[in-house]
C-alpha positions in Angstrom: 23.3 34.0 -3.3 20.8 36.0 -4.6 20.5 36.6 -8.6 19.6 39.1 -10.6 16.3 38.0 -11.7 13.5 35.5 -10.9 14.6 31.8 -11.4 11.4 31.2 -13.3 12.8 33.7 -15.5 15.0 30.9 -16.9 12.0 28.4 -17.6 9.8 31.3 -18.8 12.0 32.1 -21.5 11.5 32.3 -25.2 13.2 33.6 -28.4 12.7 36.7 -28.0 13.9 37.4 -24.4 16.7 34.6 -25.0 19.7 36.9 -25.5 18.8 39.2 -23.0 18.4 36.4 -20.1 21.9 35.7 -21.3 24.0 37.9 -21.3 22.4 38.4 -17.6 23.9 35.1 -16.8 26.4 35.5 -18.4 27.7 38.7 -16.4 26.6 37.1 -13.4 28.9 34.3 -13.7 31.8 36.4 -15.0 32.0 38.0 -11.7 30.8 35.8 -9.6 32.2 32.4 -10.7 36.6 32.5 -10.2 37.3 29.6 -12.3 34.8 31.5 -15.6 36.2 34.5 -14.4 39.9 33.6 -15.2 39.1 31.5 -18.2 36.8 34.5 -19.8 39.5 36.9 -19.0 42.2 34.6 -20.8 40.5 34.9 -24.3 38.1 37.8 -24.3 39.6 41.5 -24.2 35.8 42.7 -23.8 33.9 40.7 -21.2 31.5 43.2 -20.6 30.6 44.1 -24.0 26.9 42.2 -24.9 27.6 39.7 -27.2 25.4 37.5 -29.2 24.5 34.0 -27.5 27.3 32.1 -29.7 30.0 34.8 -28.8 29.6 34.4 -25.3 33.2 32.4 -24.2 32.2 28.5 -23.1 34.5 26.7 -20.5 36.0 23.3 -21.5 34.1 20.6 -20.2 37.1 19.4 -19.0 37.4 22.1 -16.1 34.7 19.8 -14.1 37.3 17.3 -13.7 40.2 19.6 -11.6 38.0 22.3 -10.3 35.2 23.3 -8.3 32.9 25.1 -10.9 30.4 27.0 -8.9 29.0 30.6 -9.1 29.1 31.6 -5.9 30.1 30.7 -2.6 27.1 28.1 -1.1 27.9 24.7 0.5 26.0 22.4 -2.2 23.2 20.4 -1.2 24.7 17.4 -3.8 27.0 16.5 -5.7 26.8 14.7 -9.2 29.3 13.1 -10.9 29.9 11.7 -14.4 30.9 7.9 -15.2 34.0 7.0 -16.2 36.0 3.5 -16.7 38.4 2.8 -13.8 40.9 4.7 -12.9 39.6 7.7 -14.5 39.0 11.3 -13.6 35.2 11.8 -13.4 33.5 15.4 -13.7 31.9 16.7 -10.7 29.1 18.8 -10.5 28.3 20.8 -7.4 24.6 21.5 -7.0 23.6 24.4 -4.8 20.0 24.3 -5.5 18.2 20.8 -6.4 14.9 22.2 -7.0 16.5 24.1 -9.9 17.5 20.4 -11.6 14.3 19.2 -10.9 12.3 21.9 -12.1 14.8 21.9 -15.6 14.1 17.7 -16.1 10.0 18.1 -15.0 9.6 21.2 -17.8 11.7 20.0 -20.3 10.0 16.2 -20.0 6.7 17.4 -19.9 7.1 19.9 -23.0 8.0 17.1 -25.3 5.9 14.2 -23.6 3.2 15.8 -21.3 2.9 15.1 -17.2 5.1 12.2 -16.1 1.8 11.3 -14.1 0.4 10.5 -17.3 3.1 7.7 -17.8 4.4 4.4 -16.2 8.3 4.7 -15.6 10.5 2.0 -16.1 14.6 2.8 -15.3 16.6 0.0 -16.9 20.2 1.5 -15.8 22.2 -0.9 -14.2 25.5 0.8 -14.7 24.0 4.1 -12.9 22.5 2.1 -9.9 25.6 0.6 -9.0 27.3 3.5 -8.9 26.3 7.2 -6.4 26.1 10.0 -7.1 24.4 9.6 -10.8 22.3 12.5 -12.0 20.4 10.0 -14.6 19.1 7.9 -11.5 18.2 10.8 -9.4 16.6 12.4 -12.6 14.6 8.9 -12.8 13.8 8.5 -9.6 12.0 11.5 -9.2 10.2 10.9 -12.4 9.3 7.3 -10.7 8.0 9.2 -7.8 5.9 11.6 -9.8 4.3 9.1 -12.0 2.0 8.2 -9.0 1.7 4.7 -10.8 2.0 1.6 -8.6 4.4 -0.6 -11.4 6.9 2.4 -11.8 10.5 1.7 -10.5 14.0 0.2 -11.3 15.1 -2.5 -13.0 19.2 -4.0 -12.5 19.6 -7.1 -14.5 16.2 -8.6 -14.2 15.5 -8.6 -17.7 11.9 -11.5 -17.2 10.9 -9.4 -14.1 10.3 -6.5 -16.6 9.7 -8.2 -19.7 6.8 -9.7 -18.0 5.8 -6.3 -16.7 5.9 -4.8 -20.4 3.5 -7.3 -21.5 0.9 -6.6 -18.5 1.4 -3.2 -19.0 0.8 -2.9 -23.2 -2.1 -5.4 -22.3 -3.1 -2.6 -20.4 -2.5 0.1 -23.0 -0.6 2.1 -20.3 1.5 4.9 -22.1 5.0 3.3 -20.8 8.5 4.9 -20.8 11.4 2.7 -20.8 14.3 4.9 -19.9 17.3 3.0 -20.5 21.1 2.4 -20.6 22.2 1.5 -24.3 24.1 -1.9 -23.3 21.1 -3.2 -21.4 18.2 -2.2 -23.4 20.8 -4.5 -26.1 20.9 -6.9 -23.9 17.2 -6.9 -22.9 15.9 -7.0 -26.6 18.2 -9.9 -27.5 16.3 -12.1 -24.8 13.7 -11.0 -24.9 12.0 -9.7 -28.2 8.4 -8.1 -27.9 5.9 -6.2 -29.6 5.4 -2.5 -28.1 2.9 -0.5 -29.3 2.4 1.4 -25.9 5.8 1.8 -24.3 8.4 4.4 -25.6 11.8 3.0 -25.6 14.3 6.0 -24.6 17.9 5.4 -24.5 20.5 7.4 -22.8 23.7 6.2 -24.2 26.1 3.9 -22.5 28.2 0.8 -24.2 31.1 1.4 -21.5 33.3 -1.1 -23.7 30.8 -3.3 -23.5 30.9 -5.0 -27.3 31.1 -3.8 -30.5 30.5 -0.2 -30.4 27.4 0.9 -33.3 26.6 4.2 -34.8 23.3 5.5 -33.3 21.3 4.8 -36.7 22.3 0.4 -36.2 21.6 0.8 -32.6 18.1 2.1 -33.3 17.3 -0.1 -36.1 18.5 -3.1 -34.0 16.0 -1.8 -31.4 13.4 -0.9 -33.4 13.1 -4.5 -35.2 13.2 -6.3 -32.2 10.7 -4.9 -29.8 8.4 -3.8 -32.9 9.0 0.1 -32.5 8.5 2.8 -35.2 11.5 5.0 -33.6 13.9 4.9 -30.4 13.5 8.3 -28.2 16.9 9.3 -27.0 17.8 11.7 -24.4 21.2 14.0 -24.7 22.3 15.0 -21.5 25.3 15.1 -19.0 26.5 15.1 -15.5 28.1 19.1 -16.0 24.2 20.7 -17.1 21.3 20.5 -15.8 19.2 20.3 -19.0 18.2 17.8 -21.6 17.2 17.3 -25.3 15.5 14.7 -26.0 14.7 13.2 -29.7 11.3 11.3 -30.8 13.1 9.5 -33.4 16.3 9.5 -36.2 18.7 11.0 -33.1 17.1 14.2 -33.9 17.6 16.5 -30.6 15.6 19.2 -29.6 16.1 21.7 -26.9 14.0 23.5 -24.5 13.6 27.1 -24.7 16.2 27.9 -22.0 19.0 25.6 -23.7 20.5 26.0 -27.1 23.4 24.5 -29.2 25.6 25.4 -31.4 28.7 24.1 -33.0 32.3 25.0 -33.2 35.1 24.5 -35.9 37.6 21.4 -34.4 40.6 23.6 -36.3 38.8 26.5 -34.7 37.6 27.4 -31.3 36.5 30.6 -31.9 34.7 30.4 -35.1 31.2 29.0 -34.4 28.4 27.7 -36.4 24.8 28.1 -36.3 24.4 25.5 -38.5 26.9 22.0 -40.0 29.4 20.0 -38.3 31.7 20.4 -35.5 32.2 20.4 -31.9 28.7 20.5 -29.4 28.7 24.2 -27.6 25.6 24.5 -25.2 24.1 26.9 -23.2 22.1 25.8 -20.2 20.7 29.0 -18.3 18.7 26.6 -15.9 23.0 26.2 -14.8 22.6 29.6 -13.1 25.0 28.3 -10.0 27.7 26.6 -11.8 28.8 27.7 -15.5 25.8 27.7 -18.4 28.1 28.1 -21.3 29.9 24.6 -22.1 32.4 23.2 -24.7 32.0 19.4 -25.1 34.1 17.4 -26.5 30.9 15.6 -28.7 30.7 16.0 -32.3 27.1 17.2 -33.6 25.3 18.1 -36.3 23.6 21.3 -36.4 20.4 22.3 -38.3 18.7 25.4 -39.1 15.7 25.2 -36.8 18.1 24.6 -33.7 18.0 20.8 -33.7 21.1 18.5 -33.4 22.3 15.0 -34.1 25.6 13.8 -32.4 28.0 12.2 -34.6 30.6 10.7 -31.7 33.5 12.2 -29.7 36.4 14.2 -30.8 39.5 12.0 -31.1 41.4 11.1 -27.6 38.4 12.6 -25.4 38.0 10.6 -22.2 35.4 7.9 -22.6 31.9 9.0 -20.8 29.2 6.8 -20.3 26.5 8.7 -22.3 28.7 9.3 -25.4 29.8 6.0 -26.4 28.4 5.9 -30.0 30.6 6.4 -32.7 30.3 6.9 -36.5 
């Protein structure tokens, strides 16, 4: 499938050329891509007209559970697909191009936390590992790889092993990240308490009905008091993009340049906020092959400079396993 621009177009992109680059995309995957095709045509009577970014029609998340949601016709190199508790219908993502993912978790990484090789990777993500077909553990596995450092890898329920290897580490004063599942970095900190003053503590979201479920604000502080932290990192991210945000502290998000968010009315589809409370709209152009304009089914909070929070999940949503937090 050959596109319309250079793919480094996408990670090149800044606020100026933003709206150009997509409504590109965006007519690319209106006639390319059946399933947006048919949706787009079902509620816009002027699909060709250039819109502003938060005009642009999204697809319900929901699509990636029934459908094949691809932009042209490839045979995918992988296949990614959300969690989900049993007996539910998980999203599936259909990847044409894996260098594309890689190169959209690398950028947006290093942006907010320079090179990975600069950085000791340690994946606590039990649930992940023990199922295929995760995007988080192929996004940390790669990162593992690139770090180039010998103590790197993956952690299951081997909560000494690594408590142990946090203390050689800060002894070291290696720059650590901990990139972890919500329930287990719990679990971890309750055993084992420590004082970090070189590792960064990311969480990804994840109780899977695993306890009492907390708001992000009493997850964090119960994090933050018992490894000694001044703030929990986060990530935002799912199996259906290809993009994350990622916050330094307070469940702040930020986005890279090629990804923005905005928020829609829950009484109201079609009337969309660039700022306040409602339902999480994003567009990922680094999701050239598949669809870059998604409704969610999270609740955020959006602020004037483009940042987010996310406030839980719209009433009867199916349970994911990154979106567990509620108010």
């Amino acid at each position: 499938m050959v596109l319309p621009f250079d793919i480094n177009n996408i990670f090149s992109v800044n606020e100026s050329s933003f709206d150009d680059l997509c409504n590109t995309v965006f007519q690319f995957q209106y006639q390319y891509n059946p399933i947006y095709h048919k949706w787009v045509d079902l509620i816009d009577s002027l699909p060709t007209k250039r819109k502003i970014p938060q005009n642009i029609p999204a697809l319900p998340i929901s699509f990636f559970k029934e459908q094949r949601v691809t932009t042209g016709n490839w045979q995918e190199q992988k296949v990614f697909e959300s969690s989900g508790t049993t007996g539910m219908v998980t999203s599936r993502h259909y990847l044409a191009d894996l260098a594309i993912y890689e190169q959209a978790f690398i950028q947006g990484f290093e942006r907010q936390y320079g090179s990975i090789k600069n950085w000791c990777v340690l994946a606590l993500l039990p649930a992940y590992l023990e199922r295929e077909n995760s995007s988080l553990v192929y996004m940390a596995n790669k990162m593992i790889t690139m770090s180039n450092h010998t103590e790197s890898g993956f952690y299951l329920y081997n909560y000494a092993e690594l408590a142990s290897k946090l203390t050689e580490l800060e002894l070291l004063g290696q720059p650590t990240l901990l990139l972890g599942v919500t329930f287990a970095l719990l679990d971890f900190s309750a055993q084992f308490p420590l004082q970090l003053k070189h590792t960064v503590v990311m969480e990804t979201g994840g109780m899977k009905g695993r306890g009492r479920e907390l708001t992000r604000s009493e997850l964090h502080k119960t994090l933050i008091g018992r490894l000694g932290l001044k703030n929990i990192h986060a990530e935002y991210g799912m199996t259906e993009l290809l993009s994350q945000a990622y916050s330094k502290g307070m469940g702040r998000y930020y986005c890279p340049p090629w990804m923005k968010v905005f928020v829609r009315k829950e009484d109201d589809p079609f009337e969309l906020l660039t700022e306040g409370t409602g339902l999480i709209q994003i567009v990922d152009l680094a999701n050239i092959f598949s669809c870059s304009f998604i409704a969610t089914q999270d609740i955020g909070k959006l602020y004037e400079d483009g940042s987010f929070e996310v406030l839980g999940r719209m009433d009867h949503a199916d349970i994911r396993g990154c979106s567990l937090l509620v108010l």
